[in-house]
C-alpha positions, -999 to 999 in steps of 0.1 A, spaced: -21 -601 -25 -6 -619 6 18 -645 4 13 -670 29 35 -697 11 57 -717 35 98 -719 27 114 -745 38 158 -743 43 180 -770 46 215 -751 60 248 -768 68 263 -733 78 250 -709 102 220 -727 118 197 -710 134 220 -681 147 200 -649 148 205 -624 118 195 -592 109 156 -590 113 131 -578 85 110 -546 85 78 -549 66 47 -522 67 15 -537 72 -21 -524 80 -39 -534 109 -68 -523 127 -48 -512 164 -83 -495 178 -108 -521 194 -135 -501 180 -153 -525 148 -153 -495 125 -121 -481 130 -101 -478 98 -68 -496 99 -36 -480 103 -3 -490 84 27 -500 113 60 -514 108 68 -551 119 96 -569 125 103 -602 113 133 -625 131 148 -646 106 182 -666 110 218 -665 100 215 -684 72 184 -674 53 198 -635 55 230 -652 37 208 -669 12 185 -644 0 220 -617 -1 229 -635 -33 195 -649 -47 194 -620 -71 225 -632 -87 210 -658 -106 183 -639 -119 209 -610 -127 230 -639 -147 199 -656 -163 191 -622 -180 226 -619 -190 224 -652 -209 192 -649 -223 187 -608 -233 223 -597 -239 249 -627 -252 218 -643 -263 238 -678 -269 204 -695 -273 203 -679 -306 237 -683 -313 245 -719 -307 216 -730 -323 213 -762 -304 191 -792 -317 198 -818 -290 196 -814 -253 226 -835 -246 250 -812 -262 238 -780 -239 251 -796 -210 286 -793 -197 
């Protein structure tokens, strides 16, 4: 599996200060010999300011949708016909 999917950030804070950089471990074949098994090396990955600060609290709204859904279970509970009356 490799995820070559492009993100794309639209930031009003932080811009493209440099932030902490991401470690990943990743096989690749360092000898120039064609046979050569690949071997597994750590890179690093700059990324700015503001995409550290986003992806800090992405996990909060996946931590709060399975709040909602598995525990209070208001679905369920509020028994909701109509769309219109779900939202706030």
């Amino acid at each position: 599996w490799l995820d070559r999917n492009r993100r794309k950030f639209i930031a009003t804070a932080h811009g493209l200060e440099e932030g902490k950089p991401i470690f990943r471990e990743r096989w690749r074949q360092v000898d120039d010999d064609p046979n050569a098994p690949p071997t597994q090396i750590c890179i690093q990955i700059p990324q700015p300011l503001a995409i550290e600060r986003y992806y800090e609290g992405a996990g909060a709204v996946d931590v709060s949708n399975k709040v909602r859904q598995n525990e209070l279970m208001l679905d369920r509970r509020l028994k909701m016909d109509k769309w219109d009356y779900r939202v706030n």
